[in-house]
C-alpha positions as CSV (number, residue, x, y, z in Angstrom):
1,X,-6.2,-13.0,-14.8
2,X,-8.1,-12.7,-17.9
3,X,-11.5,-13.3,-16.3
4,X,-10.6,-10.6,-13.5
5,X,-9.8,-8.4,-16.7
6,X,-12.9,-9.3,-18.0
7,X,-15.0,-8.6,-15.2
8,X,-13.4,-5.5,-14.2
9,X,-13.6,-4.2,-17.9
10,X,-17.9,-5.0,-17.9
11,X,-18.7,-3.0,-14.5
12,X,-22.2,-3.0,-13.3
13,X,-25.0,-1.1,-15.2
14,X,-24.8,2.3,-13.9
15,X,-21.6,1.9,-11.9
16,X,-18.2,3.0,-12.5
17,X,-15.4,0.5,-11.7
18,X,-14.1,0.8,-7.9
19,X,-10.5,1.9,-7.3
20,X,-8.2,1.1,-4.5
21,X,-4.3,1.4,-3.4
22,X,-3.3,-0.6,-6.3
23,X,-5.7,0.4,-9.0
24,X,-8.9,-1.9,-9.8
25,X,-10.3,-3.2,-7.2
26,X,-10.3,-7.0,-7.4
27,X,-14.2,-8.2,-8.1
28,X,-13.7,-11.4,-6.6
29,X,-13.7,-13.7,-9.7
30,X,-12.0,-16.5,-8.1
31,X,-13.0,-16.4,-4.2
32,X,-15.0,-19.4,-4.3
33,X,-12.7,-21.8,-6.5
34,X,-11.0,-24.3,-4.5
35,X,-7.3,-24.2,-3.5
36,X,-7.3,-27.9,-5.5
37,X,-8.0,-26.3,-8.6
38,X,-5.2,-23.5,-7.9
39,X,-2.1,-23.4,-10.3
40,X,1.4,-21.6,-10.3
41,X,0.3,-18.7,-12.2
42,X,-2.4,-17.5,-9.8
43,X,-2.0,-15.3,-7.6
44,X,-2.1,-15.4,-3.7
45,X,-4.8,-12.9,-2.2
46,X,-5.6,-12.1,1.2
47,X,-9.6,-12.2,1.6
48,X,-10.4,-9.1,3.3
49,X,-13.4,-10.5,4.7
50,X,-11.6,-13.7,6.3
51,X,-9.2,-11.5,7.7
52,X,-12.1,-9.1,9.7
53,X,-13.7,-12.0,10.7
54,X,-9.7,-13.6,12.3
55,X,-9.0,-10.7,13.8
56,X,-12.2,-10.8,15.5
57,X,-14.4,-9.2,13.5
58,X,-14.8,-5.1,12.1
59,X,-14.8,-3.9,15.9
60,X,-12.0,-5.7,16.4
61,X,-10.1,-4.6,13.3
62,X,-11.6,-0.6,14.2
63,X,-9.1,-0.9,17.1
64,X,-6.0,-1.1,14.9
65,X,-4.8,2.0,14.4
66,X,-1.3,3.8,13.4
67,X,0.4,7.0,14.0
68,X,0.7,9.6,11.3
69,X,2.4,12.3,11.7
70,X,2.1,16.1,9.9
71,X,2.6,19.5,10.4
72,X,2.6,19.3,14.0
73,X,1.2,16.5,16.6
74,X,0.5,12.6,15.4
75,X,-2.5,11.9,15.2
76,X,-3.9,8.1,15.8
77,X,-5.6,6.9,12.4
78,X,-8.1,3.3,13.2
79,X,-8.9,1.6,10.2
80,X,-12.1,0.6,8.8
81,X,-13.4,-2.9,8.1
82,X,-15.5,-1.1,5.5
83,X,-13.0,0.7,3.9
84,X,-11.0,-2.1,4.2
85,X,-13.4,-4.7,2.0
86,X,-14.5,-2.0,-0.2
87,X,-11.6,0.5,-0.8
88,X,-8.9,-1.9,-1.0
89,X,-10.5,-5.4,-1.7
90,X,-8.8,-8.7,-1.7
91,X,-5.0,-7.7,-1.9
92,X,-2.8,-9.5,-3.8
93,X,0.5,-10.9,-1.6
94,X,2.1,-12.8,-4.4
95,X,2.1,-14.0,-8.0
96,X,4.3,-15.5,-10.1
97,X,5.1,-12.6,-12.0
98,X,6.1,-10.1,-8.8
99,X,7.2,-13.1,-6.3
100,X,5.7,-11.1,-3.2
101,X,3.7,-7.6,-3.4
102,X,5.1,-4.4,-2.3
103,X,2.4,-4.7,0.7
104,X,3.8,-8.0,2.0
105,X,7.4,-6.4,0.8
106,X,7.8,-3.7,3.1
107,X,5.6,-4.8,6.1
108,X,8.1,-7.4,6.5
109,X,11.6,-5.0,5.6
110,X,10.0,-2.5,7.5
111,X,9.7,-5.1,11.1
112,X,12.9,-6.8,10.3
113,X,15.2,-3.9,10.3
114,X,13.1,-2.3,13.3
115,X,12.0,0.6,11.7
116,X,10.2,2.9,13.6
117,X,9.4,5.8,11.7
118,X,8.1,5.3,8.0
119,X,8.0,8.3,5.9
120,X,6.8,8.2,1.8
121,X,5.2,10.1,-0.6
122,X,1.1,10.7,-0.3
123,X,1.1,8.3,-2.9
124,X,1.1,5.4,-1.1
125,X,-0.7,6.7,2.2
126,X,-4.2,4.9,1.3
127,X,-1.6,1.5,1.3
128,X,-1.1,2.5,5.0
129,X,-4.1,0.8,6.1
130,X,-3.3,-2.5,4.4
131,X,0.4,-2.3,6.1
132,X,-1.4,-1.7,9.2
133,X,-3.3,-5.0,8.8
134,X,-0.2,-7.2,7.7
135,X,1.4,-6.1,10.6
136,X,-1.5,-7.3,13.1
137,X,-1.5,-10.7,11.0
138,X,1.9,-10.9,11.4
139,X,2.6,-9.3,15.2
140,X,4.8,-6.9,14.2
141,X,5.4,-3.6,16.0
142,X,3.4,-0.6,14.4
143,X,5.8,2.4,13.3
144,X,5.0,6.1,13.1
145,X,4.3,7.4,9.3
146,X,4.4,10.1,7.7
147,X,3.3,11.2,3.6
148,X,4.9,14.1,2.7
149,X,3.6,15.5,-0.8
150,X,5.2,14.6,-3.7
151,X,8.8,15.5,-4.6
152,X,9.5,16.9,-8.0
153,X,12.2,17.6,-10.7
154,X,12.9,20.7,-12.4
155,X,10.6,19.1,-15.3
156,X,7.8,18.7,-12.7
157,X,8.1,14.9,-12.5
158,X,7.9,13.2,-9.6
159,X,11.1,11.5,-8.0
160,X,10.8,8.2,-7.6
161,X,13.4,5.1,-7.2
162,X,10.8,3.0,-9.7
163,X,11.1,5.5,-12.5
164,X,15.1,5.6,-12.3
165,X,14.8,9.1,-10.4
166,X,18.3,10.7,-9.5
167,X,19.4,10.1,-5.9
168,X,20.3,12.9,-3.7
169,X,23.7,11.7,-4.0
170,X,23.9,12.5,-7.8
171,X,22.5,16.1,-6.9
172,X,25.4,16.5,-4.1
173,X,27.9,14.9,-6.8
174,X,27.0,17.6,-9.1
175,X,27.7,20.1,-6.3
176,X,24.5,21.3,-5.1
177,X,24.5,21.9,-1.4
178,X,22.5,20.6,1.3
179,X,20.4,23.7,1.1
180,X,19.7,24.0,-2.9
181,X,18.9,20.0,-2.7
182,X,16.4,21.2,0.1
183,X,14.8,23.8,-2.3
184,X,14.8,21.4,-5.4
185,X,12.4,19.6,-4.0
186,X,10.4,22.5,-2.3
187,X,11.5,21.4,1.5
């Protein structure tokens, strides 16, 4: 990890560092060393490239799409083998320090309690792709998304379950109704 640091912290002359769904994108310091050499603490990646080329290659993986919908109709959404090695990189699926990544996480929550309609913040809608992917890997069904904009407190922060944001229960608790809960958060 500290030569990933390293290389991602000494970019190329010229070039700014390369972000993706979950920050930095990975530079591929270690995507040549041999799975003898491998030890607990690394990490467990899934090589963007290898994947293209098992699924049959970036036509193959252009065909893998995923409904999202908005403010009206779904629309279909294919993914891109180039947006795929470049924006998002070798993701990482596990390490000792997390167990298993939120990707892998909710790919497989997601199929085994048969969801079938996903909705989250816009936050996470450039992770859809890589969901998209672990679910062809895996041959799990394909639910329909949808990113709504970011919910807010009173204070303008965001509410979010990893920053110990209240639940909507807490607001009914407190006695707001259905319909002040619904303009708290602008809906």
């Amino acid at each position: 990890r500290k030569d990933i640091s390293a290389a991602l912290s000494a970019p190329q002359e010229g070039q700014e560092p390369e972000f993706g769904p979950d920050g930095l994108i990975y530079p591929g310091t270690c995507e040549n060393r041999p799975m003898s050499g491998r030890t607990a603490a690394d990490a467990v990646r899934l090589s963007m490239r290898k994947t293209i080329d098992f699924l049959g290659g970036a036509s193959a993986v252009e065909e893998l799409s995923y409904s999202e919908t908005g403010s009206g109709e779904a629309v279909q959404i294919n993914l891109s083998a180039k947006a795929l090695i470049d924006g998002c990189g070798d993701m990482v699926l596990a390490r000792k320090d997390i167990g298993t990544s939120y990707h892998l996480a909710v790919v497989v929550d997601d199929a085994a309690q048969e969801i079938t309609h996903v909705t989250r913040g816009r936050d996470v809608a450039p992770a859809t792709q890589i969901h998209r992917l672990l679910q062809a890997l895996l041959d799990f069904s394909v639910p329909v998304y949808h990113h709504h904009r970011l919910i807010r407190d009173e204070a303008g922060k965001r509410l979010a379950k990893r920053d110990d944001a209240r639940a909507i229960r807490s607001y009914r608790h407190a006695g707001l109704t259905p319909a002040k809960v619904l303009a708290l958060v602008g809906l």
